[in-house]
C-alpha positions as CSV (number, residue, x, y, z in Angstrom):
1,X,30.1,21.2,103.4
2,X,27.1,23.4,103.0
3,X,27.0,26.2,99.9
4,X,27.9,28.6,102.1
5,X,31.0,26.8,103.2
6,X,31.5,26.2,99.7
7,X,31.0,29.4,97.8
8,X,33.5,30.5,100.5
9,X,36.4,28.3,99.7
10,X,35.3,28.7,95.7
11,X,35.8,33.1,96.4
12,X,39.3,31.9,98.0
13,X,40.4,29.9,95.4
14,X,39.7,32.4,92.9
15,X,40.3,35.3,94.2
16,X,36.4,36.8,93.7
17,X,33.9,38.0,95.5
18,X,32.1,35.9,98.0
19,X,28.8,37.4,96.2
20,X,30.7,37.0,93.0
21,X,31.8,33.4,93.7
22,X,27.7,32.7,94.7
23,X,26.9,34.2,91.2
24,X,28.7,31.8,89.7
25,X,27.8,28.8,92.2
26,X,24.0,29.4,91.2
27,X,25.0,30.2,87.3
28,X,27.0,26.4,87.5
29,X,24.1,24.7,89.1
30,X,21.2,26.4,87.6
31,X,22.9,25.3,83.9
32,X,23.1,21.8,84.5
33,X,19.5,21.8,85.5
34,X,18.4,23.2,82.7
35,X,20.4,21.4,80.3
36,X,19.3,17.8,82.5
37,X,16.0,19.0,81.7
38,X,16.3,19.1,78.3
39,X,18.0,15.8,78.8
40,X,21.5,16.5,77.9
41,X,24.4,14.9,79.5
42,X,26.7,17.5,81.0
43,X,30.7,15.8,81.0
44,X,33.5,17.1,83.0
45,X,36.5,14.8,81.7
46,X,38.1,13.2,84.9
47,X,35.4,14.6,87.4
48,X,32.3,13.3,85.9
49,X,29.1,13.2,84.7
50,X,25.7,14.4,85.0
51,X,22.7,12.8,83.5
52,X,19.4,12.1,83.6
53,X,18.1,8.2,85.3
54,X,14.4,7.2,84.4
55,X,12.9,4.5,86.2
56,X,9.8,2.7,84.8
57,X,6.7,2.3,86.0
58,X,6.4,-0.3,88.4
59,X,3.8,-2.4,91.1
60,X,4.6,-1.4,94.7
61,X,3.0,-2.5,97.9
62,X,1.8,-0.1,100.8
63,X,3.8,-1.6,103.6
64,X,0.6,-1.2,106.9
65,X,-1.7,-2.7,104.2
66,X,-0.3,-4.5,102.0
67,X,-2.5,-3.6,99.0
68,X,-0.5,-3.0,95.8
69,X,-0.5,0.3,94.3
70,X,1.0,1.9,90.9
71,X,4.5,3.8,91.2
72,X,4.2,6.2,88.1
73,X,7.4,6.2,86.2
74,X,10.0,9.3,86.9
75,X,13.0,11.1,85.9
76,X,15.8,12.2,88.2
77,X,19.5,13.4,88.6
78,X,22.7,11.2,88.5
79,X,26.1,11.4,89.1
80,X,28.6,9.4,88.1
81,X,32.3,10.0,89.7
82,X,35.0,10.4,86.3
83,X,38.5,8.7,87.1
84,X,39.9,11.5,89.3
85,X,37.0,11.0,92.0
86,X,37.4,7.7,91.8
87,X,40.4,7.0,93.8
88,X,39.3,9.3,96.7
């Protein structure tokens, strides 16, 4: 499903806009950006959870060398499915 798709079915269910429903689309997303960021955990009780992962620094190799090289550490997004997703 793409956004387009999806801010479509979100203006059905709801009854808005299909520019109103992208509003809020980009206002939901954009929020738990900011708040993973920060590095806040954003809960949705049943659906899930988004957080932040950190990985360490770590010795890698260059695969047509071979030559080890330095993978800096790094942050990213997770998602982890809450009990209702998990039955899917």
């Amino acid at each position: 499903m793409t956004k387009a798709e999806f801010v479509a079915a979100v203006a059905t269910k709801t009854g808005l806009t299909k520019a109103a429903a992208a509003e809020a689309v980009d206002a939901f997303t954009g929020t738990v950006a900011e708040l993973l960021k920060a590095g806040d955990k954003v809960t949705f009780p049943g659906f899930g959870t988004f957080s932040v992962s950190e990985r360490a620094a770590r010795t890698g190799r260059n695969p047509q060398t071979g030559a080890e090289i330095k993978i800096a550490a790094s942050k990213s997004g997770k998602f982890s499915a809450g009990k209702d997703l998990k039955g899917l």
